[in-house]
C-alpha positions as CSV (number, residue, x, y, z in Angstrom):
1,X,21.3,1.7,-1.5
2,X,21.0,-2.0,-0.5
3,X,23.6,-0.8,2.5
4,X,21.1,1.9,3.8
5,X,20.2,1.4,7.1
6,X,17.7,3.3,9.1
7,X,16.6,4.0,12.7
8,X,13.8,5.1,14.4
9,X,11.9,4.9,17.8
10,X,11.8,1.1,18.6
11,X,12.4,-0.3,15.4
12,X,15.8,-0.5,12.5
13,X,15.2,-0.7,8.6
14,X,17.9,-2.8,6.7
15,X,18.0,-4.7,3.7
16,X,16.0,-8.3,4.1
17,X,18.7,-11.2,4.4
18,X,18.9,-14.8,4.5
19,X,18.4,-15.5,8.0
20,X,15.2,-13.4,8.3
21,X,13.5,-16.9,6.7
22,X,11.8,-18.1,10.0
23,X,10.5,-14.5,11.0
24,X,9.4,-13.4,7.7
25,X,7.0,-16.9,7.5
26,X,5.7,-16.3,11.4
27,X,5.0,-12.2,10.5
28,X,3.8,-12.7,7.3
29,X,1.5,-15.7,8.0
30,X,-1.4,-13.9,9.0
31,X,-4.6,-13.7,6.6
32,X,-4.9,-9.9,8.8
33,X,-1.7,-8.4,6.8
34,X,-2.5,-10.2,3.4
35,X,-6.1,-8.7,3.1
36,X,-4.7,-4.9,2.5
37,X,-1.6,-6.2,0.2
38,X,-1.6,-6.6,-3.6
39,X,-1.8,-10.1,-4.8
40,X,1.6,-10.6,-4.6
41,X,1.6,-11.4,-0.8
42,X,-0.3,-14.5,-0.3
43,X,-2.3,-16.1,2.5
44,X,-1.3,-18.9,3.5
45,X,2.3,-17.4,3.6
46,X,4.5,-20.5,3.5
47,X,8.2,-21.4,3.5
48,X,8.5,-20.9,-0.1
49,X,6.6,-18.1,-0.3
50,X,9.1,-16.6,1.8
51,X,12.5,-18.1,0.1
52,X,10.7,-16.7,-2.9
53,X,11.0,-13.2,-1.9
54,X,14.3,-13.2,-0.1
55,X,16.1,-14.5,-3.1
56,X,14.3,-10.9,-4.7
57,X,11.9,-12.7,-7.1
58,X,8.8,-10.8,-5.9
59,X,10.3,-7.4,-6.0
60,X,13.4,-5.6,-7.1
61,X,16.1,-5.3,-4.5
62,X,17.8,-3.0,-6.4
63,X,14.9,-0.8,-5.2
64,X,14.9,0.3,-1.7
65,X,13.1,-2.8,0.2
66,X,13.9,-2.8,3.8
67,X,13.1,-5.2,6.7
68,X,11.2,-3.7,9.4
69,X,13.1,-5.1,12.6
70,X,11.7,-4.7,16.0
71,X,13.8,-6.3,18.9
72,X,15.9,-7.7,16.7
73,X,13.5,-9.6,14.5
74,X,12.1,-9.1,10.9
75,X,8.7,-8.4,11.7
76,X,7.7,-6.5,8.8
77,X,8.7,-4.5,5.2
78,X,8.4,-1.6,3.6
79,X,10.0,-0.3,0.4
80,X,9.7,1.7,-2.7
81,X,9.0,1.6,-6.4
82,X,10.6,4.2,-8.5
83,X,8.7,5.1,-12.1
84,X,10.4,4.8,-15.3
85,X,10.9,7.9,-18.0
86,X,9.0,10.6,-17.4
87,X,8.0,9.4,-13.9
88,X,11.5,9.0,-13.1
89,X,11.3,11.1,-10.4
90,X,7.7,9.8,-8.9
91,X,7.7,6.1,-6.7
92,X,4.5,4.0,-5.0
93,X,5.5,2.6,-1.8
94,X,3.7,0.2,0.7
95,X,4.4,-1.6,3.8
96,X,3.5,-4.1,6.1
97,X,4.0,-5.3,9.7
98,X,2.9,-8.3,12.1
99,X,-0.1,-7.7,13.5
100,X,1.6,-8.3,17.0
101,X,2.9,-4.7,16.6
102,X,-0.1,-3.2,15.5
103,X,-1.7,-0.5,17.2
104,X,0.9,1.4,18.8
105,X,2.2,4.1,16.1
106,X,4.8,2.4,15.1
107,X,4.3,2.1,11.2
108,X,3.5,6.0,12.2
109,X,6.9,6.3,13.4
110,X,8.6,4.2,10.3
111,X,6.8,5.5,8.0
112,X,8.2,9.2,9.0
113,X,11.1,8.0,8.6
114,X,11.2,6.5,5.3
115,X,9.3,8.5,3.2
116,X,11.3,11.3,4.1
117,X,14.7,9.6,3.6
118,X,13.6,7.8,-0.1
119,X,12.2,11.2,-1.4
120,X,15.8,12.4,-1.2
121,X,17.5,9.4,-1.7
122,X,15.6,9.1,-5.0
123,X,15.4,12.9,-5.7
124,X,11.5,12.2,-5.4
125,X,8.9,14.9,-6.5
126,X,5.8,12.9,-5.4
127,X,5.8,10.1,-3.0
128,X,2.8,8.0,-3.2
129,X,0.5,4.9,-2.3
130,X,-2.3,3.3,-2.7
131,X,-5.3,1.8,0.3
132,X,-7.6,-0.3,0.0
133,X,-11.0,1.1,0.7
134,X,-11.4,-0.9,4.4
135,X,-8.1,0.0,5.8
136,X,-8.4,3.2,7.7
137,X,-5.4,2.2,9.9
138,X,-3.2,2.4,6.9
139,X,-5.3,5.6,5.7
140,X,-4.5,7.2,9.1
141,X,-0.8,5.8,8.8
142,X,0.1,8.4,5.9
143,X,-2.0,11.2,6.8
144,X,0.1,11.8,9.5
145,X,2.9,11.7,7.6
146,X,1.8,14.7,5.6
147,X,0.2,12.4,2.9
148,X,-3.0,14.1,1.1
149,X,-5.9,11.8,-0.3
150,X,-6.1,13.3,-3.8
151,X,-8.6,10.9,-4.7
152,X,-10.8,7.1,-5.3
153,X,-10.5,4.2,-8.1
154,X,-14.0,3.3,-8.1
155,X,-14.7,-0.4,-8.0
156,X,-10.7,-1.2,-8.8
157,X,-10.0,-4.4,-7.3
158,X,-11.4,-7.4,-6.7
159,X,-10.2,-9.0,-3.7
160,X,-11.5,-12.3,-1.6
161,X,-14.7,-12.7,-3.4
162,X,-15.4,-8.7,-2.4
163,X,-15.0,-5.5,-5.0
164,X,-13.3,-2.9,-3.5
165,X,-12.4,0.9,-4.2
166,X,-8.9,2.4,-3.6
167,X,-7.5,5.4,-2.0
168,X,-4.7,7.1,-3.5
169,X,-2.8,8.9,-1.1
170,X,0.3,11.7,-2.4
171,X,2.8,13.6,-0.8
172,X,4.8,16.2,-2.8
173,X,8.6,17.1,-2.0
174,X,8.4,20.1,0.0
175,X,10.7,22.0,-2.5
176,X,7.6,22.3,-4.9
177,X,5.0,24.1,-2.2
């Protein structure tokens, strides 16, 4: 899986490597992109931060966790989490980009092709992720990828000083419908 490598309109998904150091810290440095990540992606996003991750201590590699490249630069990530046991065949996923690229469909555009290609990479029955109550970009992002809002955590984190609810967003592998 680590040798997967996707393309879409404008962009290329790869596995994260050393030399994506610099880019990763310029992208990721943004309290913007932070604000609608779990905790695990910091603001500030320092140097260490970033050597952190590439050397795959913030999240499994031996999950698929791609760069998002645009114009030959890391700009961005997004990757799976496959459950365990009897949600073997169930994964979360979430992504990120630079802001500098927001606004254009273009996490549209990856996220078509990703979710698509993991489900049957992973023989996937459910695809699914998780929003923070404020980000309707993100929201709007997997709706039109054929994601359904099945539902709200009430009050379930507690982010920046503010309590937020969370939008869980599903969608099911079309050999179920």
């Amino acid at each position: 899986m680590a040798e997967a490598r996707l393309q879409g309109e404008g962009f290329v998904l790869r596995p994260w490597r050393a030399g994506d150091l610099d880019a990763l810290v310029r992208h990721a440095n943004d309290e913007r992109v932070s604000a609608g990540l779990s905790q695990r992606f910091p603001f500030p996003y320092t140097r260490a931060d970033a050597e952190e991750f590439l050397s795959g201590r913030v999240v499994a590699f031996d999950d698929p966790v791609f760069a998002i490249e645009i114009d030959g630069e890391a700009c961005g990530g997004i990757g799976a989490h496959p459950g365990k046991g009897d949600r073997a065949r169930t994964a979360e996923f979430g992504y990120w980009l630079g802001p500098v690229h927001w606004g254009n469909g273009l996490m549209t555009r990856i996220v078509g092709v990703f979710a698509p290609w993991v489900m049957d990479e992973l023989q996937l029955f459910r695809l699914q992720a998780s929003v923070l109550d404020f980000n309707a970009g993100s929201a709007r992002v997997l709706q039109k990828n054929g994601f359904e809002e099945e539902g709200v955590q009430r009050a379930a984190v507690f982010k920046r000083g503010v309590l937020h609810d969370l939008r869980l967003f599903a969608r099911l592998s079309p050999t179920l419908g």
